[in-house]
GUPASE-122588 format. One record per residue (C-alpha): residue number from 1; x negated, y, z negated. Coordinates in steps of 0.5 Angstrom, whole numbers, plus 500, padded with zeros to 3 digits. Example, Ala and Ser with C-alpha at 12.3 -4.5 7.8 and 13.67 -1.06 7.14 Angstrom:
+-----+-----+-----+-----+
! pos !   X !   Y !   Z !
+-----+-----+-----+-----+
!   1 ! 475 ! 491 ! 484 !
!   2 ! 473 ! 498 ! 486 !
+-----+-----+-----+-----+
This chain:
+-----+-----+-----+-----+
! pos !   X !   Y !   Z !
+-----+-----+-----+-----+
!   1 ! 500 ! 500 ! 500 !
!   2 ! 497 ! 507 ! 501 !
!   3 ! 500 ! 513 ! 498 !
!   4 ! 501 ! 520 ! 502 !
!   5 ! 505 ! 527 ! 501 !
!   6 ! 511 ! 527 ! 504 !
!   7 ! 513 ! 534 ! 507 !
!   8 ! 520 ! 534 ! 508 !
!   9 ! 521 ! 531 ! 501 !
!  10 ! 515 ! 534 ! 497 !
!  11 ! 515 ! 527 ! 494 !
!  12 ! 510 ! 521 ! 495 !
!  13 ! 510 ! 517 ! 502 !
!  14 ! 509 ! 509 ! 501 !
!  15 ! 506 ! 505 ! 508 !
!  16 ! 506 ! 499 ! 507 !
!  17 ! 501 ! 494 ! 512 !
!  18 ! 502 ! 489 ! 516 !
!  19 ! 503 ! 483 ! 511 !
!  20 ! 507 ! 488 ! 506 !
!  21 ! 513 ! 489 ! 512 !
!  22 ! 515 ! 483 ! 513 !
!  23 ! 517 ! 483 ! 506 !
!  24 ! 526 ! 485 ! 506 !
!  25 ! 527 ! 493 ! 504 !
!  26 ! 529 ! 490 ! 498 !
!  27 ! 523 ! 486 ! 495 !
!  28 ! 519 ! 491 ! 497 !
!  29 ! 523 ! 497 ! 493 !
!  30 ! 522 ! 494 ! 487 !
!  31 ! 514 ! 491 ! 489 !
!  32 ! 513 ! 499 ! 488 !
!  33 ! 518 ! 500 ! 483 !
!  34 ! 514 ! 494 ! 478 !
!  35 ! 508 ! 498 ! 480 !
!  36 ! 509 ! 505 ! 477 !
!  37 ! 513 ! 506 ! 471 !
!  38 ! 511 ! 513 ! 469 !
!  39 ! 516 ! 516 ! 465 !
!  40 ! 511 ! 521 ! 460 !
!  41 ! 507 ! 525 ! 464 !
!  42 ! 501 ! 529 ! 460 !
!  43 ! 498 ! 536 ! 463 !
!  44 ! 494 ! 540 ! 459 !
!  45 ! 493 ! 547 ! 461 !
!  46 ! 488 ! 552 ! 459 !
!  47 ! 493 ! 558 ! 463 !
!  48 ! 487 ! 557 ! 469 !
!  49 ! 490 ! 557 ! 477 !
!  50 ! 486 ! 550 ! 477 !
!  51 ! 491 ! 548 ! 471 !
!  52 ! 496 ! 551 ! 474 !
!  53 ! 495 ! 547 ! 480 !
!  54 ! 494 ! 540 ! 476 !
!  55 ! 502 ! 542 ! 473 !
!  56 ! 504 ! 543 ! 480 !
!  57 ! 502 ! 536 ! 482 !
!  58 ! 506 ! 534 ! 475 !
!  59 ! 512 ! 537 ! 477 !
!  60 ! 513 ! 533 ! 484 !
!  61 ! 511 ! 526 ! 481 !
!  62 ! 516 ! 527 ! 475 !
!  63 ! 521 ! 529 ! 480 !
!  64 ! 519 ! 522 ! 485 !
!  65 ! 519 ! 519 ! 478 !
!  66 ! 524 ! 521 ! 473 !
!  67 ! 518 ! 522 ! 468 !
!  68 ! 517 ! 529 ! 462 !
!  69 ! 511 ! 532 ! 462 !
!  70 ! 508 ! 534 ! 457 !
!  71 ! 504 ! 541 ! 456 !
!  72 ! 498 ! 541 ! 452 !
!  73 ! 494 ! 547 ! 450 !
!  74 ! 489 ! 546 ! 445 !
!  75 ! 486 ! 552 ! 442 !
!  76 ! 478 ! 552 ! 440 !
!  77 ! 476 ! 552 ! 432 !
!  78 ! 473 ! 559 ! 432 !
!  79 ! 467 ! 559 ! 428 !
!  80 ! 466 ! 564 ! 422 !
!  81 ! 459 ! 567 ! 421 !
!  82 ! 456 ! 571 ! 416 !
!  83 ! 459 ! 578 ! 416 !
!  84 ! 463 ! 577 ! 422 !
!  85 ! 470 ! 576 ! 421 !
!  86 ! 474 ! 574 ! 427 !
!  87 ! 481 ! 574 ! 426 !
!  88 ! 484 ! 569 ! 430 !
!  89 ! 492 ! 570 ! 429 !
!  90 ! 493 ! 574 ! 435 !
!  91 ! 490 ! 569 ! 440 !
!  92 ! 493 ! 564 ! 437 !
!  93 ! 499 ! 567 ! 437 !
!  94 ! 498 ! 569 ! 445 !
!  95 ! 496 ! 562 ! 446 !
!  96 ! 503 ! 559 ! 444 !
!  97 ! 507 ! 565 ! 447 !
!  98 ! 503 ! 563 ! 454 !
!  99 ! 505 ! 555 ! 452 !
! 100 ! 512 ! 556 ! 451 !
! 101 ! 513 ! 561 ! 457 !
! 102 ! 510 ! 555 ! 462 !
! 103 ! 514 ! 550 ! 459 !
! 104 ! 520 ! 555 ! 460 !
! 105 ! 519 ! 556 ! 467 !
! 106 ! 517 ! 548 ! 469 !
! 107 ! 524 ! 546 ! 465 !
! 108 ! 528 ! 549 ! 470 !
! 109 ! 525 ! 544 ! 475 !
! 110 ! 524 ! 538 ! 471 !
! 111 ! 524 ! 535 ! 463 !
! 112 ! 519 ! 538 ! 460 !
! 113 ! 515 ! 540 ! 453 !
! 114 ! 510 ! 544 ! 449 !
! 115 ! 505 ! 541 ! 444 !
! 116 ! 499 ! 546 ! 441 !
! 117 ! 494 ! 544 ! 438 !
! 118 ! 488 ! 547 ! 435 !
! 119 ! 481 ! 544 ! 435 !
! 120 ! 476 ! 541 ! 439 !
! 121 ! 480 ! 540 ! 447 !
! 122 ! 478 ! 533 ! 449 !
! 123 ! 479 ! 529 ! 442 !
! 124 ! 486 ! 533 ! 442 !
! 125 ! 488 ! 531 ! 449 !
! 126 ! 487 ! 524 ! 448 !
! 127 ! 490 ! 525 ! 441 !
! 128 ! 496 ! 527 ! 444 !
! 129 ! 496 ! 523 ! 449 !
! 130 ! 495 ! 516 ! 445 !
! 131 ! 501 ! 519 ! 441 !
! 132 ! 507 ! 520 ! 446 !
! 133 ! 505 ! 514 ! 450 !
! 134 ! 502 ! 517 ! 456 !
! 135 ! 503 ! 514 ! 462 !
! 136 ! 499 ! 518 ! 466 !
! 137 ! 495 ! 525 ! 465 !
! 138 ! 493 ! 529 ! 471 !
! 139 ! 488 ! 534 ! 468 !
! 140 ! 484 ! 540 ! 472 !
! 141 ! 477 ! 541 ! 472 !
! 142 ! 473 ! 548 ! 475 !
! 143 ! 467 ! 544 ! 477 !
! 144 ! 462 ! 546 ! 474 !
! 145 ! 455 ! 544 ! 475 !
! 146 ! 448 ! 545 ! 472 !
! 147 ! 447 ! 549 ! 466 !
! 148 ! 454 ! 550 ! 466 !
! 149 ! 456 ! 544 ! 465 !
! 150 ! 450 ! 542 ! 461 !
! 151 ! 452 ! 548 ! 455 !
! 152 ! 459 ! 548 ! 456 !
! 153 ! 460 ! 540 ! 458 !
! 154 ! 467 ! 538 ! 461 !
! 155 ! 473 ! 536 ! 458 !
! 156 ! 475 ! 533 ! 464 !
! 157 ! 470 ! 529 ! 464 !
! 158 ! 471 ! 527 ! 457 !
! 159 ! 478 ! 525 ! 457 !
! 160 ! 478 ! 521 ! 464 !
! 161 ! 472 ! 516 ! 458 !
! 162 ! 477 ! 515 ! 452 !
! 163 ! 484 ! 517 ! 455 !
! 164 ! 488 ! 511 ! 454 !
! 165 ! 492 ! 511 ! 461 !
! 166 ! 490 ! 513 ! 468 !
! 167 ! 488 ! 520 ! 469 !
! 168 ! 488 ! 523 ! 476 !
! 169 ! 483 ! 529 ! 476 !
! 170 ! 485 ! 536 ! 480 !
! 171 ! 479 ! 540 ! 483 !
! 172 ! 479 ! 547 ! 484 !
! 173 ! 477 ! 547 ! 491 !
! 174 ! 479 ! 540 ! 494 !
! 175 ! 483 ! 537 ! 499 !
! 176 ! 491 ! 538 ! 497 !
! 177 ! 495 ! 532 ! 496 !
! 178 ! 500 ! 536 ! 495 !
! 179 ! 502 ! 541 ! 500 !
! 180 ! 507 ! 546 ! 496 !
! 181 ! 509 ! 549 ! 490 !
! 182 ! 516 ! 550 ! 488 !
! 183 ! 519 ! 557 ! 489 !
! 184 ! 521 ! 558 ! 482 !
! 185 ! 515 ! 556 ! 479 !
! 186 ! 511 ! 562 ! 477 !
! 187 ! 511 ! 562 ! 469 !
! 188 ! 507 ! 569 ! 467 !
! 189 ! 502 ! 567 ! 462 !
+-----+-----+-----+-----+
């Protein structure tokens, strides 16, 4: 079985080869129908246009499927140093608001929910997905490389190695998959 886009549909095009054909419709529906059961779908957001486009792609597979999806934020620990004092009320407050004004938008399209964590991003992505039995997590990543990457690290990178189901990577700059965006979905964050 290969996996397309489908154009006039924004779902997912199932080819079938040459021995899969001559399966009758019906058996070969439910052939795809036992192979995909994805009802709880994960998208973490940092409110990037990558992540945005990771929650793109999440909103056609729950719509092919009748799944949630689930966003997560996870706000990092603010480090306190002697003598500076950060408050991190107002951002954290921001960063719910923007978690909340997404899921808003996206609820118009397709069931879905908010969970905000605080700490450190890769661990509460797993976390979270262990926790509500994610069949699938669809994650963006920006890329980097060389020092970046080295100081920064990737929580891409370290989900896909302890993510409890399968994750489906979205690059900033890659060939789509997904051809379309829904018109309604345009949260402000």
């Amino acid at each position: 079985m290969k996996f397309k886009p489908s154009i006039k549909s924004g779902g997912v095009l199932v080819e079938l080869s040459p021995e899969e054909k001559q399966l009758p419709a019906d058996e070969a529906a439910n052939k795809l129908s036992q192979a995909f059961h994805l009802k709880e779908i994960l998208v973490p957001t940092d409110f990037s246009d990558c992540s945005r486009k990771a929650l793109i792609y999440a909103i056609h597979f729950a719509k092919q499927f009748d799944a949630t999806i689930t966003v997560v934020h996870v706000a990092p620990y603010f480090i306190q140093s002697p003598g500076i004092v950060v408050d991190d009320t107002q951002l954290l407050e921001d960063s719910r608001k923007g978690l909340d004004n997404v899921v808003r938008e996206l609820s118009s399209l397709t069931k879905a929910r908010a969970v905000f964590r605080v700490g450190n991003t890769a661990s509460e992505i797993v976390a979270v997905a262990q926790e509500t039995r994610a069949d699938l997590i669809i994650i963006s990543t920006h890329g980097n490389s060389g020092l970046m990457h080295l100081f920064l690290g990737s929580s891409a990178e370290k989900v896909v190695r302890h993510a409890p189901c399968p994750v489906l990577v979205v690059r900033e700059k890659e060939h789509e998959f997904v051809n379309a965006c829904p018109d309604s979905f345009n949260p402000t964050i």
